[in-house]
C-alpha positions in Angstrom: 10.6 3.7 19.7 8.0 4.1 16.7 6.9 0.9 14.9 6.5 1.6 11.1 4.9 -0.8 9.3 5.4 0.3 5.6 4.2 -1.3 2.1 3.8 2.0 0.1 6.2 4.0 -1.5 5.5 7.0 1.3 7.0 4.0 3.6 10.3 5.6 2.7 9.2 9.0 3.3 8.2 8.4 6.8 10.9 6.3 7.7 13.0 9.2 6.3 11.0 11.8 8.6 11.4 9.7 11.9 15.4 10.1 10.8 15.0 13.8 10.4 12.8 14.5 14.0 15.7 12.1 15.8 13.2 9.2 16.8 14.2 5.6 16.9 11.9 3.5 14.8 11.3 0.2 13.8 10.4 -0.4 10.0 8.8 -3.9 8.9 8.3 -4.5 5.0 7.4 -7.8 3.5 9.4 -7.9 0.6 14.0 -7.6 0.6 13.2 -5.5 -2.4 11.3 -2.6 -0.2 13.7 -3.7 2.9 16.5 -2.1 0.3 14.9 0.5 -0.8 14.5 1.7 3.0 17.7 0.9 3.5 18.7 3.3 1.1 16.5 6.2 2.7 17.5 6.1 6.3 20.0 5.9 9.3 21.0 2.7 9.9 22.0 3.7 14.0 18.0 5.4 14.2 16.3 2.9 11.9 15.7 -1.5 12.3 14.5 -2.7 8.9 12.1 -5.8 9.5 11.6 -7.8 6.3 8.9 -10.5 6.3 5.8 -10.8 6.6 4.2 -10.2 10.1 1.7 -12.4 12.0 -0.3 -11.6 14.9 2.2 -13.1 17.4 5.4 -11.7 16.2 3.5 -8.3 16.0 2.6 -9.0 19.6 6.0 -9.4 20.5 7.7 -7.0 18.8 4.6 -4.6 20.3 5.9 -5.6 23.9 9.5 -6.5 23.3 10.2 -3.1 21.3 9.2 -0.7 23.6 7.0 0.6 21.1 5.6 4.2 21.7 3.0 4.4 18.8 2.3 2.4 16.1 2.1 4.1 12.9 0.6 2.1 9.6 1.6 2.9 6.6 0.8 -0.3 4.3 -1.3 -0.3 1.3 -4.8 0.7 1.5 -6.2 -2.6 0.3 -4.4 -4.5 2.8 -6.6 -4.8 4.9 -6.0 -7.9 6.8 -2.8 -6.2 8.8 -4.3 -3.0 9.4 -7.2 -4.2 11.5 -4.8 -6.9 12.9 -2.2 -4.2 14.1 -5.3 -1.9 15.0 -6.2 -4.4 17.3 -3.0 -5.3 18.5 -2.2 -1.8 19.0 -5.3 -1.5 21.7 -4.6 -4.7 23.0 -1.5 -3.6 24.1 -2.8 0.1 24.9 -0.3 1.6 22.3 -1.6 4.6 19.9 -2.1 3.3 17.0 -2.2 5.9 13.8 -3.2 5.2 10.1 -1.5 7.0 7.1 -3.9 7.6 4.7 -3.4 7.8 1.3 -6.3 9.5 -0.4 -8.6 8.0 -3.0 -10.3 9.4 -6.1 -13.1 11.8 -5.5 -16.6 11.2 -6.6 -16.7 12.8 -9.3 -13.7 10.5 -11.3 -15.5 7.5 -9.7 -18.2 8.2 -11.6 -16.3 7.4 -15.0 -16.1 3.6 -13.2 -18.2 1.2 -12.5 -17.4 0.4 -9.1 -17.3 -3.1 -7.2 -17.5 -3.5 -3.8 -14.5 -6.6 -4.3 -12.2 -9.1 -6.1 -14.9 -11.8 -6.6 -17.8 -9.1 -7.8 -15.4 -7.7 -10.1 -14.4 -11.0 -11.7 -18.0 -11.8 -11.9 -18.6 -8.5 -13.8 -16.0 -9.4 -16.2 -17.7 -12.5 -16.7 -21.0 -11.1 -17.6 -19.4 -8.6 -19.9 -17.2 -10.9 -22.0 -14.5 -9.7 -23.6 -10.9 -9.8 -23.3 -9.3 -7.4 -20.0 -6.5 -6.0 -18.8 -5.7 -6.9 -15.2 -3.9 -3.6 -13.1 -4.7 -5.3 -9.5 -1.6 -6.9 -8.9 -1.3 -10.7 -8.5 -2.3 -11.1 -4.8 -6.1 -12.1 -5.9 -5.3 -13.6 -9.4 -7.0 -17.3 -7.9 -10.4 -15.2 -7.8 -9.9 -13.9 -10.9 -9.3 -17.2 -13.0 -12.5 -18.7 -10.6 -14.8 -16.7 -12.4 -13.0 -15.5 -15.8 -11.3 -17.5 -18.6 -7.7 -17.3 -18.1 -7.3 -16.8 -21.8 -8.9 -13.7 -22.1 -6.8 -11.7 -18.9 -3.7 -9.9 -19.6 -2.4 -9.2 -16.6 0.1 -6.7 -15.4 2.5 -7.3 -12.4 5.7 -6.7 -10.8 8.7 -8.4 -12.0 9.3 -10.4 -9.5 10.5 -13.9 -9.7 7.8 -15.4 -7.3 5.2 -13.8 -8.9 5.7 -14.5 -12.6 6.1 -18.2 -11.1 2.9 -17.3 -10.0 1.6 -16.8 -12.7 2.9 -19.3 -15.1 1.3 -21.9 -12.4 -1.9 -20.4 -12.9 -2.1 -20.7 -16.8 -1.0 -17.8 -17.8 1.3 -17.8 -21.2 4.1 -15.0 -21.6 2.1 -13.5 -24.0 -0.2 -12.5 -21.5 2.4 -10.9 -19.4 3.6 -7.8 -18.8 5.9 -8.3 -15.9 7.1 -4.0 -15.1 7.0 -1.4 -12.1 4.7 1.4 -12.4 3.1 3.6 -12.2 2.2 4.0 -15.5 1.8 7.2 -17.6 -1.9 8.0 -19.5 -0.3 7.5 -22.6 1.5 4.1 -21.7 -1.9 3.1 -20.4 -3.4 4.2 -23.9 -0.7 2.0 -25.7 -1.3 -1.2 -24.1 -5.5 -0.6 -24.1 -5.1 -0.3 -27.7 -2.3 -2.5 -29.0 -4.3 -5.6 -26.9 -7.6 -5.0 -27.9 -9.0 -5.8 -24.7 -12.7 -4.7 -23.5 -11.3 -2.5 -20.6 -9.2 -2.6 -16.9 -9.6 -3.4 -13.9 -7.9 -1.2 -11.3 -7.8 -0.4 -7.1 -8.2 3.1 -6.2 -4.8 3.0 -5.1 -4.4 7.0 -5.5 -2.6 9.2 -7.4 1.1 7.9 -6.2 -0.4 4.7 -7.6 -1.5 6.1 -11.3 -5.0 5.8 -11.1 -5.8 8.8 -12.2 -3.9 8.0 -15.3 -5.6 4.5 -15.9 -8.6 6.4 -15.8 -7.7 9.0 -18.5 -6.7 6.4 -20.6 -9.7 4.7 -20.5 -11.6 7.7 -20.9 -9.5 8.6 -24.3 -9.6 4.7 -25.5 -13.8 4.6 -24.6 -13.4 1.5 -22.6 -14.3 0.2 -19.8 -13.2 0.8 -16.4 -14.1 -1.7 -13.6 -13.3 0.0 -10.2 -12.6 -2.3 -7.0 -13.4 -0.1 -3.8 -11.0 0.4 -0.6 -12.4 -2.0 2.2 -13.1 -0.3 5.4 -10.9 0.9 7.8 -10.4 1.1 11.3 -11.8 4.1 13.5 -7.9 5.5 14.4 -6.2 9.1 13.4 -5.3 9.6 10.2 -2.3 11.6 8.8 -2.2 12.6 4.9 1.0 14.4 5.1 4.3 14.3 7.3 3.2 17.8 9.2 -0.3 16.1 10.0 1.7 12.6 11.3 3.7 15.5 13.6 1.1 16.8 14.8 -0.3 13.5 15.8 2.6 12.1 17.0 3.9 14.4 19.4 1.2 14.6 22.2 1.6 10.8 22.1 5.5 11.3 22.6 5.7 14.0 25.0 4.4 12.2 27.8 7.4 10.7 28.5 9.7 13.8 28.4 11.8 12.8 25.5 11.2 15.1 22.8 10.0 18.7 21.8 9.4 20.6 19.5 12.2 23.2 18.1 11.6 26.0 16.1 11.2 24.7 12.5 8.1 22.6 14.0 10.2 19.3 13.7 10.6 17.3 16.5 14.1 16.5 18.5 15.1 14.1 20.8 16.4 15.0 24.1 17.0 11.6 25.8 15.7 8.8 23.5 17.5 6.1 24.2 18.6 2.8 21.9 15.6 1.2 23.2 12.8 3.8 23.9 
């Protein structure tokens, strides 16, 4: 059994994969939204969709209860706090434990930010800049934000979730400075709402390309604003696959050892005896 803890859109992908090479896998998510979208992507008789979030017990225990043969973590690179958690519950329980990585902008487009090492120095470079700003971090570290930053002069971007426009209205924050949709967004949509709000700049994670960074930053480039840049935290020293074939590659050595699957002669894996609860 593969434990799949997903958070990103390539969640799906890889849960999708595991389908494909015939290995059993567990799939947490935090949200019933992503728990449907994966769902909708995979075998119900191969796949077990966790929603909620996870703690370091009831990873523990799903870690020794589930049989777990590797532990593959695929959630968000600025979620930090449950990759080193599951990093370290991973060794604890001597399980491999592997990282998908999503990559990040190269220098050279960082170098059209001005990079902060994290939520608080950012909101304290707002600060010292003035202005009005257009928040594109999500609503997880809003409380930082409004610490250091009049409320009045964010506009702030989020999903449209019920919880988090309730959120938001508890914070302060009037409809007006609201826009509650999914990206990602497109360079010109990006251009639209810089220019129509009249703000100073954005504030963005280097989420990647599959998060439309890339296009934030062309926007702002295009607008000549201002571009405040929060950096990924660190991560743990463990393997890391960019791409399905690289996750393969990592993940069959591990499985192997037990006899239960090879490889055929497309390079995808295939179970031979993996049973409900292997």
């Amino acid at each position: 059994m593969i434990l799949l803890l997903s958070g990103t859109s390539e969640g799906k992908s890889i849960a999708a994969a595991f389908n494909q090479w015939n290995l059993p896998s567990i799939v947490t998510t935090v949200t019933e939204y992503g728990g449907a979208l994966l769902l909708q992507e995979t075998d119900k008789s191969r796949t077990q969709v966790q929603v909620g979030p996870l703690h370091p017990s009831s990873l523990e225990t799903l870690l020794e209860e589930g049989k777990i043969r590797a532990l593959v973590d695929a959630t968000h690179p600025y979620a930090n706090q449950i990759t080193w958690m599951a990093y370290e519950k991973a060794n604890a329980c001597q399980i491999p434990f592997i990282r998908w990585h999503r990559p990040g902008l190269s220098e050279e487009e960082k170098n059209h930010c001005l990079s902060v090492e994290d939520y608080e120095t950012a909101a304290k470079t707002m600060a010292e800049m003035g202005g009005k700003w257009l928040l594109t971090t999500g609503s997880n570290h809003l409380e930082v934000f409004c610490q250091y930053v009049n409320s009045k002069e964010l506009i702030i971007r989020i999903m449209p979730f019920p919880k988090v426009l309730e959120k938001c209205l508890a914070l302060g924050f009037s409809p007006g400075q609201i826009i509650a949709q999914q990206g990602p967004f497109s360079c010109e949509m990006n251009r639209l709402q810089l220019k129509e709000l009249g703000v100073e700049g954005m504030v963005t994670k280097d989420s990647g390309a599959i998060g439309g960074v890339k296009e934030k930053i062309q926007a702002v480039r295009e607008e000549k604003k201002k571009m405040i840049l929060i950096q990924r935290p660190p991560e743990p020293p463990a393997p890391k696959a960019e791409n399905l074939q690289q996750l393969q590659e990592l993940l069959l050595p591990i499985l192997s050892l037990s006899g239960t699957i090879e490889k055929n002669g497309q390079g995808w894996l295939k179970g031979e005896s993996c049973g409900k609860n292997d």
